[in-house]
C-alpha positions in Angstrom: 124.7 159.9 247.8 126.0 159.9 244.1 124.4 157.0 242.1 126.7 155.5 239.4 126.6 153.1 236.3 125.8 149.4 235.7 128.3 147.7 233.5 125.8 147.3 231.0 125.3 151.1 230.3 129.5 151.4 230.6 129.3 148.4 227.6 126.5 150.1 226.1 128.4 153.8 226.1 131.3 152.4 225.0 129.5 150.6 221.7 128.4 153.8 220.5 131.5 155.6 220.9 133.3 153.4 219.3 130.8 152.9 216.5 131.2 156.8 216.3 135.0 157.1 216.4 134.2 154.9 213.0 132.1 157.2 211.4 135.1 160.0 212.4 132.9 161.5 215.5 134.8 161.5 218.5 132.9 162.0 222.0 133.8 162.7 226.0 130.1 161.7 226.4 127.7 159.1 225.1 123.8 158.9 226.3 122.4 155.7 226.1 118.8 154.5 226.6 118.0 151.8 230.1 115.8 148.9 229.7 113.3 151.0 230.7 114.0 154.1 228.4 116.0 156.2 230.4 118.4 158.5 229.1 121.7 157.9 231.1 125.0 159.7 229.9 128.2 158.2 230.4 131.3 159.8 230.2 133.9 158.0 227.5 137.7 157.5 228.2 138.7 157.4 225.0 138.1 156.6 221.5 140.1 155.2 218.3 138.8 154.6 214.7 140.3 151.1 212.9 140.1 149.9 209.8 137.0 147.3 210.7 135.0 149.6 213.4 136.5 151.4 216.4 137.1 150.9 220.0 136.5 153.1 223.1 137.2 152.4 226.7 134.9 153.3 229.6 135.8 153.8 233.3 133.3 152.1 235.4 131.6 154.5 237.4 130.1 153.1 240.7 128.8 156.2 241.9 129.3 156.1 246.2 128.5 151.9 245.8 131.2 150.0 246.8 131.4 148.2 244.1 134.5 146.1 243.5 134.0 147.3 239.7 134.2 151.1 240.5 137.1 152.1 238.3 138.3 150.1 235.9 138.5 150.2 232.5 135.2 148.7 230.1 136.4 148.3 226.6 134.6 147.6 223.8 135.6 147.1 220.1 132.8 146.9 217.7 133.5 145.4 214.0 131.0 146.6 211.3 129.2 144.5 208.9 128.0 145.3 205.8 124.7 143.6 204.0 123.4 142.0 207.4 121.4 143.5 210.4 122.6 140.8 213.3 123.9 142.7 215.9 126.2 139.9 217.7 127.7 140.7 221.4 130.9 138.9 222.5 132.9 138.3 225.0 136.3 139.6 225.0 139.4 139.4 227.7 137.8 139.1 231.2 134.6 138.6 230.8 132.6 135.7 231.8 131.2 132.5 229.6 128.2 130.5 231.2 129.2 127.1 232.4 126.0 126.0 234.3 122.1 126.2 233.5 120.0 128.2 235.7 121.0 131.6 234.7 118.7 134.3 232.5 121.8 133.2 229.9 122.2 130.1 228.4 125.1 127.4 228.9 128.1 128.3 226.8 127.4 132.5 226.0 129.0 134.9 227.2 128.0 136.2 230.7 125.7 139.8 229.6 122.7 140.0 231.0 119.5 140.9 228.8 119.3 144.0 230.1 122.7 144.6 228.7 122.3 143.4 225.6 119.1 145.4 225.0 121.0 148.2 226.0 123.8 147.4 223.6 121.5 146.6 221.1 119.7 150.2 221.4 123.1 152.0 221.9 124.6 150.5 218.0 121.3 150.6 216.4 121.3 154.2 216.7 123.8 154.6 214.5 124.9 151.8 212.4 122.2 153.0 209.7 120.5 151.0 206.8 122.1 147.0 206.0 124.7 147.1 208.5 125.4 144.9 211.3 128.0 144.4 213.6 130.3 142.6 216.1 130.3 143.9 219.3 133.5 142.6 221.9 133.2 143.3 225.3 136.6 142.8 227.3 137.3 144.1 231.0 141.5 144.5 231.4 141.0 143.4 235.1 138.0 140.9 235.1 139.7 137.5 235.5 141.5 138.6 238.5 138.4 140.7 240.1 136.1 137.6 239.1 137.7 135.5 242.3 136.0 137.9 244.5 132.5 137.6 243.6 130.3 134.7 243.4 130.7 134.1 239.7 132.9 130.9 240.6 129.5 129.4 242.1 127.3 130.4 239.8 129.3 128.5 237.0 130.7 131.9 235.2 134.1 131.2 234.2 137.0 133.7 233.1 135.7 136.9 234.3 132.6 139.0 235.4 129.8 139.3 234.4 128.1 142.4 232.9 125.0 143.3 234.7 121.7 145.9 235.4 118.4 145.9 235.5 118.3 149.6 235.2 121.6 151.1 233.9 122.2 152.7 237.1 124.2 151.7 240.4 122.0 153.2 243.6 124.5 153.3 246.6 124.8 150.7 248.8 121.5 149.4 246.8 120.7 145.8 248.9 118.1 144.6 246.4 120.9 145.1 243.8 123.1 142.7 246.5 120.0 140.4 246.7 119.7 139.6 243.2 123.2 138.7 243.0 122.6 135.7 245.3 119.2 134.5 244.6 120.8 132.4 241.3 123.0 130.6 243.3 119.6 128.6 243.8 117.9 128.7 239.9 121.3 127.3 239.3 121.2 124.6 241.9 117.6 123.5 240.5 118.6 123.5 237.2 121.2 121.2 237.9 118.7 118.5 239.8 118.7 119.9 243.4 115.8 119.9 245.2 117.7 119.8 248.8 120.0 123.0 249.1 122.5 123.8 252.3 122.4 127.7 252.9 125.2 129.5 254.3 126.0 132.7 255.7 128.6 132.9 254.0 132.7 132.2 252.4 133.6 130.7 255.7 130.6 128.2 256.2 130.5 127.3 252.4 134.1 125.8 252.2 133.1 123.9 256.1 129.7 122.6 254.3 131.4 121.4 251.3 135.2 120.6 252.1 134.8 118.9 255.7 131.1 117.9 255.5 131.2 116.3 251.9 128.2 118.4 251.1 127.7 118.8 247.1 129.4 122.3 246.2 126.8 122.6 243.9 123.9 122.5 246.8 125.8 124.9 248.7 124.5 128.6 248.6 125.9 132.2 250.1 122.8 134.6 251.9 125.3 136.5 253.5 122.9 138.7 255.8 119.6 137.8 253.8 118.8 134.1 255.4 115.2 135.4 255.3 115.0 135.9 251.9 117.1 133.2 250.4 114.0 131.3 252.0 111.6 133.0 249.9 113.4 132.5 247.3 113.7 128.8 247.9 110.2 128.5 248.1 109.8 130.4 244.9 112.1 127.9 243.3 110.1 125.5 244.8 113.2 123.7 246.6 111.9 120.9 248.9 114.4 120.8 251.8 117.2 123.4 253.1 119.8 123.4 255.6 120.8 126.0 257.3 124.5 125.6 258.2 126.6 127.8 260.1 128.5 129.4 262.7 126.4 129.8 266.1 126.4 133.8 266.0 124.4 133.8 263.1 121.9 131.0 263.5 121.4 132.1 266.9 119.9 134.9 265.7 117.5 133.2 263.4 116.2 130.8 266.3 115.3 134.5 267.9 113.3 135.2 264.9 115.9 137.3 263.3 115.9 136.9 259.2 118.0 140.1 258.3 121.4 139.0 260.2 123.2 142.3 260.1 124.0 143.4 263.3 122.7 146.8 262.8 119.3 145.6 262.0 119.1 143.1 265.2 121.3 141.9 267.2 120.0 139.7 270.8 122.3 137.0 270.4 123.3 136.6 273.7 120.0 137.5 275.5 118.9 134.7 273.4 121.7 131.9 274.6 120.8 133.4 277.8 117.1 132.5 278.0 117.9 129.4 276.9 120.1 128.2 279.0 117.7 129.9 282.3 115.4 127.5 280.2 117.5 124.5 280.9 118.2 125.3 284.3 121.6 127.0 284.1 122.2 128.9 287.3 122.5 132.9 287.4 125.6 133.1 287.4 125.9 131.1 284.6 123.5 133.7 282.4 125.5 136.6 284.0 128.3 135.2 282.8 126.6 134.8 279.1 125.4 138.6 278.9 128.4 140.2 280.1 130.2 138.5 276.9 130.5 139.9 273.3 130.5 137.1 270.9 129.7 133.9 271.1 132.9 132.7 270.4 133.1 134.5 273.8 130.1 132.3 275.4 131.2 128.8 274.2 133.5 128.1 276.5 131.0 129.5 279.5 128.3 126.5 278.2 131.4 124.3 278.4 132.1 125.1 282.0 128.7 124.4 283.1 128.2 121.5 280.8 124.9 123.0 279.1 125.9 121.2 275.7 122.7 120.6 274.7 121.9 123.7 274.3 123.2 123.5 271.1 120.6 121.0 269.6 118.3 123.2 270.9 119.0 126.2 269.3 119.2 124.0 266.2 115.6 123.1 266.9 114.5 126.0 267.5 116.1 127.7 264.5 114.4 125.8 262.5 110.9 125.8 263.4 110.8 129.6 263.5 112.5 129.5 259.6 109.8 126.7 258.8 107.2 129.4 260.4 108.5 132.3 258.3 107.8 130.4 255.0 104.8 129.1 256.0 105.3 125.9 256.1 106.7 125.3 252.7 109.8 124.1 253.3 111.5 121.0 255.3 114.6 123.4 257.1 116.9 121.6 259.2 120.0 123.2 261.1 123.6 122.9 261.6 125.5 125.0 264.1 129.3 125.3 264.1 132.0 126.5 265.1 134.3 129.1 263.0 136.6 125.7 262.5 133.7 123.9 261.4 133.5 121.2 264.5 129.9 120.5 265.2 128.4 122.1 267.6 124.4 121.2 267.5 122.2 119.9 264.8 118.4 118.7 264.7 116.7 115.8 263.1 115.3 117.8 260.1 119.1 118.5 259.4 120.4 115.0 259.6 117.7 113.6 257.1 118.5 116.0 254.4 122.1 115.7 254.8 121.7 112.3 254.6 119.9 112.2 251.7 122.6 115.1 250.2 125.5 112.5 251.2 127.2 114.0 253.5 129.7 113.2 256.0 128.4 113.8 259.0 127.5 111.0 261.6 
């Protein structure tokens, strides 16, 4: 599959090329060094010489990612300085500004990643020459608008996107790249005091946690598939207590010892209701009945008709001993099972201390 580029080498491309188109050199290509001294070469939109600098324009490039990026148009304006060497980076229309601690960026700049700027930094330095600095202004046409569909809101990043990479380059459907965008949910929620965090599968369980639970929308992180290693990186945080909250096909699978949720990777859900409920007593018909279904949307009403409620408490329980077992004991983990409409389904004791403590609504 085609690998692409990182906003930061799009940024970084598009400083030189406009720092070119200044010096009267225009390019349909710009290579750029990664973090880690890569050449990468980017292909450049277009270019224009002004009277302080220049600016060029960069179509992001995702490569075969699907990247909600891929596409749009990077500009960057850079202003030249004469009798100074500071290099500053700005943001510009649609890009982000820092509004919470926790991030590799501090509270108030704009949202570019190191990486990024040492890219940037690279890419001018090249060729501004002898006792000249520069402003660099980073704007995205379409960032505010994109911005609402990525976690940026949570992560206290306000007005746009952020511009990212570790390496300069987009791998395809890259899940460590997709990890690292939610692990800062939780350096932001211990920088801001937490040491009791609610993980959530995802959109739909956050705004349950937070809007009908009372839960602090601060506390409240996304894993999407990745329960198992938002738990590392709890304990790497060195978070005291979590709560994992959300709708029973997920956490169903995590009382079976399933960390990676995705249904490709495992999927026993309802083998696993099923043994439970044998476990409890349910007849056969009843666990017929529970395998021949698809969901367990699909189920719930099955445990209804045989009154096997508490199964749901168990599942709870039993989701959170094997998530205490898969960190090794290093966190407290209590569970929350719901339905898609958020009405309580099953929860252990583990679950009701923490959210107690976290002040939620819950009785």
């Amino acid at each position: 599959m085609r690998c692409g580029f990182t906003t930061g080498s799009c940024a970084a491309a598009g400083a030189k090329a406009a720092l070119l188109a200044y010096f009267e050199k225009n390019v349909n290509e710009i290579d750029v060094l990664s973090p880690q001294g890569d050449k990468i070469i980017v292909p450049i939109k277009s270019t224009i010489k002004t009277n302080e600098g220049g600016i060029a324009t960069v179509i992001k490039d995702g490569g075969d990612d699907p990247d909600i990026t891929n596409g749009i148009d990077i500009v960057v304006e850079v202003k030249v300085r004469i009798n100074t060497t500071e290099i500053n980076i700005k943001a510009g229309q649609g890009v982000g500004i820092v509004t919470k601690p926790g991030l590799a960026v501090a509270v108030g700049n704009p949202a570019i990643n190191l990486g990024p700027q040492t890219m940037i930094k690279s890419a001018v330095s090249s060729v501004l020459g002898d006792n000249k600095g520069c402003d660099v202004i980073i704007s995205i046409p379409e960032g505010e608008k994109l911005a609402k569909k990525t976690l940026n809101s949570v992560l206290g990043i306000k007005g746009g996107l952020s511009i990212i990479g570790t390496s300069g380059i987009v791998r395809p459907m890259s899940e460590e790249a997709f990890k690292d965008s939610l692990s800062p949910q939780i350096s932001v929620a211990k920088a801001l005091g937490y040491q009791s965090i609610v993980l959530v599968p995802g959109k739909i369980g956050q705004e349950i946690a937070i809007k009908q639970y009372g839960l602090p929308e601060n506390a409240v992180i996304q894993t999407s598939n990745f329960i198992g290693y938002m738990l590392e990186c709890s304990v790497h945080e060195e978070i005291k207590n979590v709560i994992l909250l959300g709708h029973l096909g997920k956490l169903v699978k995590v009382a079976a010892g399933v960390f990676h949720t995705h249904n490709r990777i495992a999927d026993a859900r309802m083998e696993t209701i099923a043994a439970y409920m044998g476990a409890m007593g349910a007849p056969k018909t009843a666990i017929k009945e529970i395998l021949n279904c698809t969901t367990t949307e699909a189920a719930m009403p099955i445990i209804e008709h045989y009154q096997m409620f508490d199964i749901y408490n168990l599942l709870a329980n039993r989701a959170s001993e094997r998530a205490t077992r898969y960190v090794f004991n290093d966190l407290v983990i209590g569970t929350v099972i719901v339905t898609l409409k958020g009405n309580l389904l099953g929860m252990d004791n583990a679950a009701k201390s923490i959210g107690g403590n976290l002040g939620w609504s819950i009785k």
